[in-house]
N, C-alpha and C positions, 0 to 999 in steps of 0.2 A: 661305642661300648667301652665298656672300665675295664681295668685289667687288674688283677690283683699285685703288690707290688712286692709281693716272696709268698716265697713257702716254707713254711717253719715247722721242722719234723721232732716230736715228741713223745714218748711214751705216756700211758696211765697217770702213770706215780707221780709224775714231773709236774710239778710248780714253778713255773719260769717267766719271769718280766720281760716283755715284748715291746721293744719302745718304735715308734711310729716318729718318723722327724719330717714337720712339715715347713721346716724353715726354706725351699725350695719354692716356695707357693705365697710365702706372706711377705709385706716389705716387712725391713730390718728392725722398726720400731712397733710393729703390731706384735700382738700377744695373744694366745689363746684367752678366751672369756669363758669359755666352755668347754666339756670335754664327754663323750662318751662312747664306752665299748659293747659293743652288741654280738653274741657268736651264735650263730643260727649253722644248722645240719648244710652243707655246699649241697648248693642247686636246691634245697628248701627251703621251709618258711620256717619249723619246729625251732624256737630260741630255749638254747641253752646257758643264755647269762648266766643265771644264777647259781648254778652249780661250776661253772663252766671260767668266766671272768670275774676278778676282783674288781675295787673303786680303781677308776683309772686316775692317774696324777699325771700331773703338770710342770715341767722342768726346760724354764726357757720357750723354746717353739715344738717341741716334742711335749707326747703323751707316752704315759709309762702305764701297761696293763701286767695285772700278773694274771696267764693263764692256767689252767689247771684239769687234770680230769683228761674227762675223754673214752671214747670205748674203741679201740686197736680196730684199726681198719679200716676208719669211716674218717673221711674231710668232712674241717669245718671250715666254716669262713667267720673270721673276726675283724670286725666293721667298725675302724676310729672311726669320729664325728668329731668335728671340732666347728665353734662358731669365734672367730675373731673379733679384736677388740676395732677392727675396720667392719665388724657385720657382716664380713666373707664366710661360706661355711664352706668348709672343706672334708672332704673324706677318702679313707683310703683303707686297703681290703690287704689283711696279710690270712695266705691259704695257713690252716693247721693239721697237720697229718701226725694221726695218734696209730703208732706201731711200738708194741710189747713184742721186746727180743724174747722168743721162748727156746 
């Protein structure tokens, strides 16, 4: 079973780039070919991309997402994808926990 590989605590308001580095997993000379961020409700199905994640970018063996949103309270799980320029796909799970200091 996968594990998530952080937990990244955020408020509502917060707009924040979340970079994912898979150079750990690829040789030296492969490259992302692909890239994508997915953020569904933790432990549901309910995706909240759209409101939720920007395009995610590409810098070197890392992907850069900007997260955003959220409603105080509730974990999400945001899901890189990446498919290599070796045809490896790789993925990897950072938790988002949205907490409004009141």
């Amino acid at each position: 079973m996968a594990s998530a590989i952080g937990t990244f605590e955020k408020q509502s308001y917060e707009e924040v780039n979340i970079t994912v580095d898979f150079s750990d997993r690829m040789a030296t000379a492969e490259t992302i070919s692909s890239s994508t961020v997915t953020v569904t409700a933790k432990g549901g199905t309910t995706d909240y991309s759209s409101t939720m994640a920007g395009t995610p970018s590409v810098s070197g063996q890392t992907v850069i997402c900007l997260i955003k949103g959220g409603t105080t309270g509730n974990l999400y799980n945001a899901s890189y994808r990446i498919v290599t320029s070796a045809s490896q796909k790789f993925e990897a799970d950072v938790i988002i926990k949205v907490h409004d200091v009141t």
